[in-house]
C-alpha positions in Angstrom: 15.3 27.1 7.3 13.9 25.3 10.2 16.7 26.7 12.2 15.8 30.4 11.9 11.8 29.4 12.4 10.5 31.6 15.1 6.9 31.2 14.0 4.6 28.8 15.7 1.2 29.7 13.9 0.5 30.6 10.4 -3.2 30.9 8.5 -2.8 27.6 7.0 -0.5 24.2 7.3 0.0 22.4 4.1 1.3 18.9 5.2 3.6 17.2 2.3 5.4 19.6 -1.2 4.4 17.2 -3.5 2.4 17.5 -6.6 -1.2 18.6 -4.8 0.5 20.7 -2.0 2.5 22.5 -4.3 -0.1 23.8 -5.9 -1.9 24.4 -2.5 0.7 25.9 -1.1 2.0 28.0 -3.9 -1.8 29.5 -4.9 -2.6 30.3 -1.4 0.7 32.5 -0.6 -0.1 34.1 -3.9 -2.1 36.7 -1.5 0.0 38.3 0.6 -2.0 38.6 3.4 -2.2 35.1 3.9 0.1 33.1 6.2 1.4 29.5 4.8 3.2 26.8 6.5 4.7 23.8 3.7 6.1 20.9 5.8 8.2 18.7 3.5 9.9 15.4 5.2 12.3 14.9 2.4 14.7 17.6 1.0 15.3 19.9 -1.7 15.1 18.8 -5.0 18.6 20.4 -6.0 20.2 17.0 -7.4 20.6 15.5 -10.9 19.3 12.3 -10.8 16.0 15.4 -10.0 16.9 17.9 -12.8 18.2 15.5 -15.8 14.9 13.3 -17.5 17.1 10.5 -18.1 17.9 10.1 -14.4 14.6 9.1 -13.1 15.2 5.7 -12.3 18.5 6.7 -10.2 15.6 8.2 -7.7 14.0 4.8 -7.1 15.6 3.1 -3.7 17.2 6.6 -2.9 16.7 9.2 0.2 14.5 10.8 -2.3 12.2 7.4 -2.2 10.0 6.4 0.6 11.0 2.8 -0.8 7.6 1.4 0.2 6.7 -2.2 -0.6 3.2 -4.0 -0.8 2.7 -6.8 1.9 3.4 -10.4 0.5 0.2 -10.8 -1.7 -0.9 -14.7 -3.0 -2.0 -13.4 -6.5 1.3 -12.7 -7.0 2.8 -15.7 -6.4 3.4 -13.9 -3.1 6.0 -11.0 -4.4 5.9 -8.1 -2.1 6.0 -5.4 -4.8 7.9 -2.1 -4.7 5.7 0.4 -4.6 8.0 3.7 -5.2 6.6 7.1 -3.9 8.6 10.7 -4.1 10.4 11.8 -1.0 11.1 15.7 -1.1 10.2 18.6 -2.3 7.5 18.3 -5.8 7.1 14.8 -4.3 6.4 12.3 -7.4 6.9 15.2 -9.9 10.5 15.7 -8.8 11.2 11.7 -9.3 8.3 10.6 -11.9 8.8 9.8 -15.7 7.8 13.4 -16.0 4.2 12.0 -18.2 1.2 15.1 -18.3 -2.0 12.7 -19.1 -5.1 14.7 -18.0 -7.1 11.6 -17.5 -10.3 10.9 -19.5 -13.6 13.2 -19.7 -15.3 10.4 -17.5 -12.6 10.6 -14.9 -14.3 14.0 -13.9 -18.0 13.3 -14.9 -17.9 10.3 -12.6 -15.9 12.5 -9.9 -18.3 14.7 -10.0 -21.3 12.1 -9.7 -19.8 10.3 -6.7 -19.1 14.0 -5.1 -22.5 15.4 -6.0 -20.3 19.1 -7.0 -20.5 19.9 -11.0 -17.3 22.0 -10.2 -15.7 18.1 -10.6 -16.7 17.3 -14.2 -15.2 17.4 -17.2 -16.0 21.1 -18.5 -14.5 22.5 -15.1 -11.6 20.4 -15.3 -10.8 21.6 -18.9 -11.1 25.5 -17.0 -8.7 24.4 -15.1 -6.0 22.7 -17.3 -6.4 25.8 -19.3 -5.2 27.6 -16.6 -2.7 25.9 -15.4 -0.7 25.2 -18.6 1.6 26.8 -20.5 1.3 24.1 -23.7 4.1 24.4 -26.5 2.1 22.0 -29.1 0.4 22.8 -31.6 -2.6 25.5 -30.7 -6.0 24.1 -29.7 -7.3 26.9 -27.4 -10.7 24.5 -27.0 -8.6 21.9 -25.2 -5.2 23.4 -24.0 -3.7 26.1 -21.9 -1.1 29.1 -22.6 0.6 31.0 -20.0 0.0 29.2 -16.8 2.5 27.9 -13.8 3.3 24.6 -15.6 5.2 24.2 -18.6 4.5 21.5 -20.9 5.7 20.4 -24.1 4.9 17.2 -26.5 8.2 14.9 -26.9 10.9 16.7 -29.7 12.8 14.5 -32.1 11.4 11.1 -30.6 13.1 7.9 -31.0 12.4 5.7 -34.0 11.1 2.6 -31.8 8.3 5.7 -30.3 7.1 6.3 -34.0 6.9 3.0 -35.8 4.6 1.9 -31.8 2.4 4.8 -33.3 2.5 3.5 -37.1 2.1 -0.3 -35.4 -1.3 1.2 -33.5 -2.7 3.0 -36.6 -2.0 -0.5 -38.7 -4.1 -1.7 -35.8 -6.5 0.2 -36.2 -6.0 2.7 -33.4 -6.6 6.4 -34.0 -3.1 8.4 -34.0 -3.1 11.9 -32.5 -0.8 14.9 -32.2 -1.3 14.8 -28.3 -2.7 12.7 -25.5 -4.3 15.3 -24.0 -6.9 17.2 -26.1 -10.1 15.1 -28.5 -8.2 11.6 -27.6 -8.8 11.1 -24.1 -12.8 12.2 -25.3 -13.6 9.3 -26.6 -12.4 5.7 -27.1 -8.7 7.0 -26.6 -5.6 6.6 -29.5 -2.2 6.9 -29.4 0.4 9.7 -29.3 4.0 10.8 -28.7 3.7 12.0 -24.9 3.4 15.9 -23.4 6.3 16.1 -20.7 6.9 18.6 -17.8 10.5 19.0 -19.4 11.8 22.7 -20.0 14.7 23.8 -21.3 16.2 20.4 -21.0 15.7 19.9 -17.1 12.8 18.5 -15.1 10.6 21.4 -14.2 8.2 19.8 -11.5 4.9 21.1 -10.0 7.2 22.5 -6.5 9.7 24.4 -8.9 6.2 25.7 -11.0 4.3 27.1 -7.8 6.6 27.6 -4.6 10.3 27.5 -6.2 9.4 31.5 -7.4 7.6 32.4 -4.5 9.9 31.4 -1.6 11.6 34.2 -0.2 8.1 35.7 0.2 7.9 36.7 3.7 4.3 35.0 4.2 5.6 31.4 2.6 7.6 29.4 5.2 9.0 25.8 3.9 10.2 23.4 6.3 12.4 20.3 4.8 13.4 17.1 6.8 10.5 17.7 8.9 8.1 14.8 9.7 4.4 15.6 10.1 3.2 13.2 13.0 -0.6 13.6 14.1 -3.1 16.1 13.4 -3.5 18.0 16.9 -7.5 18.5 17.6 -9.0 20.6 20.2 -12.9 18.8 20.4 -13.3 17.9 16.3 -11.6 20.9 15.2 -8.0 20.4 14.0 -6.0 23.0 15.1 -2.6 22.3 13.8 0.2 19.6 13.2 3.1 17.8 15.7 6.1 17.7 13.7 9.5 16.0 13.6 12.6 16.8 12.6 16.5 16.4 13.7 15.2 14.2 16.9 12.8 17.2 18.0 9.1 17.9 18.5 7.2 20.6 17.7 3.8 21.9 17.1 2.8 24.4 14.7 -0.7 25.7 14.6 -3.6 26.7 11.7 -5.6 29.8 12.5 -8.1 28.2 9.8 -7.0 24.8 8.2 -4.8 22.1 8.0 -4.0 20.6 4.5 -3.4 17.0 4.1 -1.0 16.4 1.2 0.7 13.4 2.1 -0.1 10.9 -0.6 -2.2 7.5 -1.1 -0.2 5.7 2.1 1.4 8.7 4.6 -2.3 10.8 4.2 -4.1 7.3 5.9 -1.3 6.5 7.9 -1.4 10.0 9.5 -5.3 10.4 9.6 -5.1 6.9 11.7 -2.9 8.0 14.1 -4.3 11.1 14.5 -7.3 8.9 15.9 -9.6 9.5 12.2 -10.4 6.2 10.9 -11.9 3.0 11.4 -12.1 2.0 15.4 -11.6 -1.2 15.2 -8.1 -0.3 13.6 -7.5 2.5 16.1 -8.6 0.3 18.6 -6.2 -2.4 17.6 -3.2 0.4 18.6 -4.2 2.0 21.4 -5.5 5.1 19.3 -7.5 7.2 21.1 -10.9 7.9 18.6 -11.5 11.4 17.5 -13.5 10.3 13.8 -15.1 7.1 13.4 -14.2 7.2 9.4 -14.2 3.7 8.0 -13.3 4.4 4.4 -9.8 6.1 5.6 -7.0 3.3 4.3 -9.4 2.1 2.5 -10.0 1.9 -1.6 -6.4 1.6 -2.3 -5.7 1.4 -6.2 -2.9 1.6 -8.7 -2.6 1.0 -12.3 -0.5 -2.3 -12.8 1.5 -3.3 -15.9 3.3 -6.1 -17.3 6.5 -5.9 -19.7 6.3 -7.5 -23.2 10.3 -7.0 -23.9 10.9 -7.1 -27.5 15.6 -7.1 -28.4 16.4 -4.3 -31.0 18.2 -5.1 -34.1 20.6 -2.7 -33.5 21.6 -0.5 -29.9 19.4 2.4 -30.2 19.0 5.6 -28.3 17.1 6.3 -25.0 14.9 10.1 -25.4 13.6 12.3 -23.4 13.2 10.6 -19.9 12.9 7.0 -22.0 8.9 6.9 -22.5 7.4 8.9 -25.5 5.1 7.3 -26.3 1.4 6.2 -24.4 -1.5 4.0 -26.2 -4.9 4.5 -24.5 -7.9 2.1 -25.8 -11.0 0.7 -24.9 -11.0 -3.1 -26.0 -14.7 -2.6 -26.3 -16.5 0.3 -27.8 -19.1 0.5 -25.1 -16.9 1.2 -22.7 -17.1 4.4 -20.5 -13.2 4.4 -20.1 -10.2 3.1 -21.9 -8.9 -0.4 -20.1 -6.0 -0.3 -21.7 -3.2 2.5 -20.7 0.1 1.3 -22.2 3.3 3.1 -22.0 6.8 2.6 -24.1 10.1 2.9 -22.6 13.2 2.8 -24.4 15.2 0.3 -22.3 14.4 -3.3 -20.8 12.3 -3.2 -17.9 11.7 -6.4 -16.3 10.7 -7.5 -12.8 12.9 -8.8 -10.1 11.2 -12.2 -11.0 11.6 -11.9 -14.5 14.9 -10.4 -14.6 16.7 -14.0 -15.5 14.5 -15.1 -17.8 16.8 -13.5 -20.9 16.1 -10.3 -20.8 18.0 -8.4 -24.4 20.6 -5.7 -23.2 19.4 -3.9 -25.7 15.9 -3.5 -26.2 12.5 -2.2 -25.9 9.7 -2.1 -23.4 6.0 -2.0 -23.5 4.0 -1.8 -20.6 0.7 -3.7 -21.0 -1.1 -1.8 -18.3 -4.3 -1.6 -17.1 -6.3 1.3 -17.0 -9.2 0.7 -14.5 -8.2 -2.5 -12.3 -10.8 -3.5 -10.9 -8.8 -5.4 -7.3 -9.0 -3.2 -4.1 -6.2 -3.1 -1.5 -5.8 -1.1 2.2 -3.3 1.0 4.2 -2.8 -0.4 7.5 -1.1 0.4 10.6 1.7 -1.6 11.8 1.7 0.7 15.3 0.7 4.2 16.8 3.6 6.0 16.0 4.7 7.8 13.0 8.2 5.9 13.1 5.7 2.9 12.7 5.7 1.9 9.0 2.7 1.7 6.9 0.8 -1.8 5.8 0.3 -1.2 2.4 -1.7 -4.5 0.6 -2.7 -3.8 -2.6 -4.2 -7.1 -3.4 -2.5 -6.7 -7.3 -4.7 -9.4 -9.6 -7.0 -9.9 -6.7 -10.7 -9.9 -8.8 -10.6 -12.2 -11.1 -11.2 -10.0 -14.3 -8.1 -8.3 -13.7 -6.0 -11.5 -14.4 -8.4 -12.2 -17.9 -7.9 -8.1 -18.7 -4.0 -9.1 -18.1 -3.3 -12.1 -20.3 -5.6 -10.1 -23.1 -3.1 -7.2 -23.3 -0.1 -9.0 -22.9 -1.3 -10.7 -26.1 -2.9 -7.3 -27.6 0.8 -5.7 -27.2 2.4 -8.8 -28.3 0.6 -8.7 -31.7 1.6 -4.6 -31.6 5.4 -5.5 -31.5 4.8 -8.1 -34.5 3.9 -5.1 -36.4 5.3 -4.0 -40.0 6.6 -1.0 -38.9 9.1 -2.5 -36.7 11.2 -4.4 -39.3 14.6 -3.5 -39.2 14.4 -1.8 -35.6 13.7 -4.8 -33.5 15.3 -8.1 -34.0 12.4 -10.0 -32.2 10.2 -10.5 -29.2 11.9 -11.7 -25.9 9.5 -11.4 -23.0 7.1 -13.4 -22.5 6.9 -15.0 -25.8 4.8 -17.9 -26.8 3.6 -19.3 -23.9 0.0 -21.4 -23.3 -2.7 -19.9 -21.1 -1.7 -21.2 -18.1 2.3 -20.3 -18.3 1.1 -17.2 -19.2 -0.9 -16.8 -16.5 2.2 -17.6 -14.2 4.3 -15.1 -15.9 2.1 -12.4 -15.6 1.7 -13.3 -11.5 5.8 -12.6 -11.7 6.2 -9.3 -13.7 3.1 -7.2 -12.4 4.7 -4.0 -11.3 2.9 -0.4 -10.2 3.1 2.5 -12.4 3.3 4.4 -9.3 -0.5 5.2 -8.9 -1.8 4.7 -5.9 -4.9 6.2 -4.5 -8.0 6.3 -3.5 -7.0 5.9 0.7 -9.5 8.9 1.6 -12.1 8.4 -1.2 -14.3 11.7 -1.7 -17.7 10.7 -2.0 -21.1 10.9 -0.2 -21.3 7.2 0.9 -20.2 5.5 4.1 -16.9 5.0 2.7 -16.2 8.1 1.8 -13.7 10.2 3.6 -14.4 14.0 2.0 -17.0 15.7 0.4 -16.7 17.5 -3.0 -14.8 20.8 -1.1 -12.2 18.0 0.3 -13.3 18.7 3.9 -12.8 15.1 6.4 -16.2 14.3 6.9 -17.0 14.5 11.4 -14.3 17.1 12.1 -13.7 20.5 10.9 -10.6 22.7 9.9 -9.0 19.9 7.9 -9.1 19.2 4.1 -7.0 16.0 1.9 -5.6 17.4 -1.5 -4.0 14.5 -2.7 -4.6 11.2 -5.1 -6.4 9.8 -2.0 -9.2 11.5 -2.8 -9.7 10.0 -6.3 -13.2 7.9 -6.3 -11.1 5.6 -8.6 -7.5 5.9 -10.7 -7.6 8.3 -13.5 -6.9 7.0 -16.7 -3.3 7.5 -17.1 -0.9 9.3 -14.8 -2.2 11.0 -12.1 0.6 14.0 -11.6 -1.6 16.1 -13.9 -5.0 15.2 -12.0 -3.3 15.7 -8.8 -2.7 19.1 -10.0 -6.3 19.9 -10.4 -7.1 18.3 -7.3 -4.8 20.9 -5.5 -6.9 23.9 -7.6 -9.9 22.3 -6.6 -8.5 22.5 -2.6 -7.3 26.0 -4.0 -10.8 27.1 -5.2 -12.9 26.1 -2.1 -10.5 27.5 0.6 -10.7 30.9 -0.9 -14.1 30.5 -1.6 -14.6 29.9 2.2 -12.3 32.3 4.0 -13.1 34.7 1.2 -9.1 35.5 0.6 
C-alpha cells in the first residue's frame, strides 16, 4: 500500500498494529469523518505459523519476532534471556499463545488509584470487556460480553493432562471454575480450562477483530514494513512521525494526535530518541531535549516462570495452541493479588540452560510463574538512531523475594504433579526434581524465562516517574498519547493481550471525548 500513498497528513497517526493500536486504530476509523494513519514495521499476518494455534512457537526467532534479548543479568547466572515480542500486524496477538486473562479486579482498582481517574477501576473495566467480547461460555451477563469485535471461547475437548491439573488443584484445595475470567479473578483466584481468541479453528487476533474488516475504508490507511523513527515536534507539540521503509524517509503529519503503540521496549526507545526522557540518557547520545521525563525506560516488568517437567506415561496429544489450562492463587489469604500465575503446556519446555539436563520427549509442562515480581529492570539506548538497538535489562530475580517466591512455587507445582489425578497419565517428575535449597536455587537461576510480559516503560501515574496521566497523554508535551502495556503501573495478573485491549478503549474513550468525534 505504501506505494500508492499520496497522503502526507491524516487526523491521527497510530504508531505500531499490535494489540493496543488495533483497537485504536480500528475504533477511531469507525467514524467516517475521521482520518487514520496505522504504521506497522512488520507485515501482514497472512501466514500459518499466524493462523493455526499450534504454530505459535514457529513465530519465535522469525521476521515476525523482534527477537529481543535482555542484557547479560548476574541473577541469572548471567543468561541474557530471550525476551520474544510480535513483529507485524496484531503484534503479540498474531504470535501469542492466544490466552484472554482479564487480569484481577485489583489490577484496575490500583490503576485507577495510581491514575487518580475512576474510569480505571474494576467496575469500568468490566463495561468494557462487556463490550468488547463476544464470549461463547456458558452465560454470565454480570461478568462477560456478547456480540463485540473479539471472539472468545473457553478451550473445547481439552487434553486429559489439562483436566486431572484442575482435579490435582481442587485435591489441593484450590477452587475450580468454569472460566478464568468472571468471580475467579475477584477474589483469591482458582483454576480453570483457559478462554482463547481461537475461532473457527484459526487464530483470530485483535488486528483481524478491529482493522482486518475495516480496511478498504477510504479514511483507514495501513502502512506495513514501515519503521516509525522519532516523534517530529514543533515547540512541545507533536506534530507527526518520521518514518522508514524500503531505504526511504518520510514524514507524515497528525492534524490532532500521535498514538504511541509500540510496546514495553520500541514505545521508550522511540520516546528517547525523539528527545522525551531522562537527560542524562539523552545527553549520553547527543539527543537534543524536548521532555525531561525520567520515568520513560523506566519500571520495566515481566512475569517470569520456571518449568517443573513431569514425562507422560504414554505420548499424548498437544490441544488447542498447547496451554489450556491457567492456576491463579494467592499463597496467602491476605493478599490483594494472586502471586502465583501458573500456566500448563502440553509439551516439554525447558530453557537453553536446562535443555540437557534430561528433558522426557514426551511430556508435560508447568510453568511456576510469578504473578507480581517484585525486581525492576530499564530500556536503554545503545545510540540515537532508530537502527540503534534497544538495552533492555530486566534485572529477572533481582529483589530478593523474588528468588524465595521462586523456589516456593517450584516446590508448590512440584507437589501438584504428585497428585492422584495423574496416575496413569504421567510416568513421573523430570525437572527439577529433588534437589536441596541451594541446588535448587541454582536451577531456578538457569530456567527463568519471560511469559512475554513486559511493561511498565511509560508508567501512567501522577508521580515523578510517571510518564502519562489517566487520559494517556505524555506528561510536558502535547498532541501525543502511549496506548500500550507501557502504561501499566505494574503487570496484570495474567496475560496482558486482554488488558492491552482495554488500555486501547481507554485511549479510544478520551480521544473522542476530547475532539468530540
Amino acid at each position: 500500500m505504501s506505494s500508492e500513498l499520496k497522503k502526507h497528513h491524516f487526523d491521527f497517526i497510530v504508531c505500531g498494529a499490535g494489540t493496543a493500536g488495533s483497537v485504536v486504530a480500528g475504533r477511531l476509523a469507525e467514524n467516517p469523518e475521521v482520518e487514520v494513519l496505522l504504521i506497522e514495521a512488520g507485515g501482514g499476518d497472512e501466514h500459518p505459523h499466524v493462523l493455526e494455534p499450534g504454530n505459535w512457537p514457529l513465530n519465535l526467532g522469525s521476521e515476525r519476532d523482534w527477537n529481543f534479548v535482555g542484557a547479560a543479568n548476574p541473577h541469572l547466572n548471567d543468561r541474557k534471556i530471550p525476551l520474544n515480542m510480535g513483529r507485524g500486524l496484531g503484534g503479540g496477538s498474531s504470535v501469542n499463545v492466544m490466552l484472554w486473562a482479564r487480569g484481577h479486579k485489583n489490577d484496575w482498582e490500583d490503576f485507577a488509584a495510581q491514575s487518580g481517574d475512576p474510569a480505571w477501576n474494576y467496575a469500568s473495566a468490566l463495561k468494557i470487556y462487556q463490550r468488547v467480547e463476544d464470549y461463547q461460555g456458558a452465560c454470565d451477563p454480570v461478568r462477560r460480553g456478547k456480540g463485540g469485535p473479539v471472539h472468545v471461547a473457553p478451550v473445547r475437548d481439552a487434553q486429559p493432562i489439562a483436566n486431572a491439573m484442575l482435579s490435582a488443584a481442587a485435591g489441593m484445595g484450590i477452587p475450580v471454575f468454569d472460566n478464568p475470567n468472571g468471580a475467579m479473578m475477584e477474589g483469591r483466584g482458582g483454576a480453570a480450562l483457559n478462554d482463547l481468541i481461537v475461532k473457527d479453528g484459526r487464530r483470530n487476533s485483535i488486528y483481524r477483530a478491529y482493522v482486518a474488516p475495516r480496511r478498504g475504508q477510504p479514511n483507514l490507511t495501513v502502512l506495513t514494513d514501515t519503521l516509525v523513527s522519532r516523534v517530529l515536534f514543533r515547540d512541545q507539540r507533536a506534530i507527526g512521525v518520521q518514518t522508514i521503509s524500503n531505504g526511504q524517509t518520510e514524514c507524515f503529519y497528525a492534524n490532532h494526535e500521535v498514538i504511541l503503540s509500540l510496546g514495553a521496549v520500541n514505545t521508550p526507545k522511540v520516546l528517547m530518541q525523539s528527545g522525551v526522557g531522562p537527560e542524562e540518557e539523552l545527553q549520553r547520545h547527543g539527543i537534543a531535549l524536548v521532555q525531561q521525563l525520567p520515568g520513560v525506560g523506566a519500571n520495566h516488568q515481566d512475569h517470569v516462570s520456571f518449568a517443573v517437567i513431569f514425562e507422560y506415561a504414554t505420548p499424548q496429544a498437544v490441544g488447542y495452541g498447547g496451554s489450556e489450562a491457567t492456576l491463579y492463587w494467592s499463597s496467602d489469604s491476605t493478599l490483594r493479588l494472586p502471586d502465583m500465575f501458573h500456566c500448563q503446556v502440553e509439551f516439554p519446555v525447558p530453557s537453553a540452560e536446562t535443555a540437557s539436563l534430561g528433558v522426557p520427549v514426551h511430556g508435560w509442562t508447568m510453568f511456576a510463574g510469578l504473578a507480581h515480581p517484585e525486581s525492576r529492570g530499564r530500556v536503554k539506548l545503545s545510540g540515537p538512531n532508530v537502527t540503534d538497538a534497544p538495552i533492555i535489562e530486566p534485572n529477572t530475580l533481582s529483589h530478593p523475594a523474588d528468588l524465595r517466591n521462586a523456589l516456593e512455587n517450584i516446590r508448590f507445582v512440584q507437589e501438584l504433579g504428585a497428585q492422584a489425578p495423574f496416575k496413569g497419565l504421567v510416568k513421573g517428575e523430570s525437572l527439577p526434581g529433588k534437589l536441596n535449597t541451594q541446588s535448587l536455587e541454582h536451577y531456578a537461576r538457569n530456567a527463568a524465562v519471560t511469559y512475554w510480559h513486559q511493561c511498565g516503560t511509560a508508567k501512567m501515574g501522577q508521580d515523578a516517574m510517571s510518564v502519562v496521566d489517566g487520559q494517556l497523554r505524555v506528561y510536558g508535551v502535547q498532541g501525543l498519547r502511549i496506548a500500550d502495556a507501557s502504561i501499566m503501573p505494574h503487570v496484570t495478573s495474567g496475560n496482558t493481550m486482554a488488558p492491552c485491549v482495554v488500555i486501547g478503549e481507554r485511549a479510544v474513550e478520551a480521544i473522542r471525548a476530547t475532539y468530540d468525534i
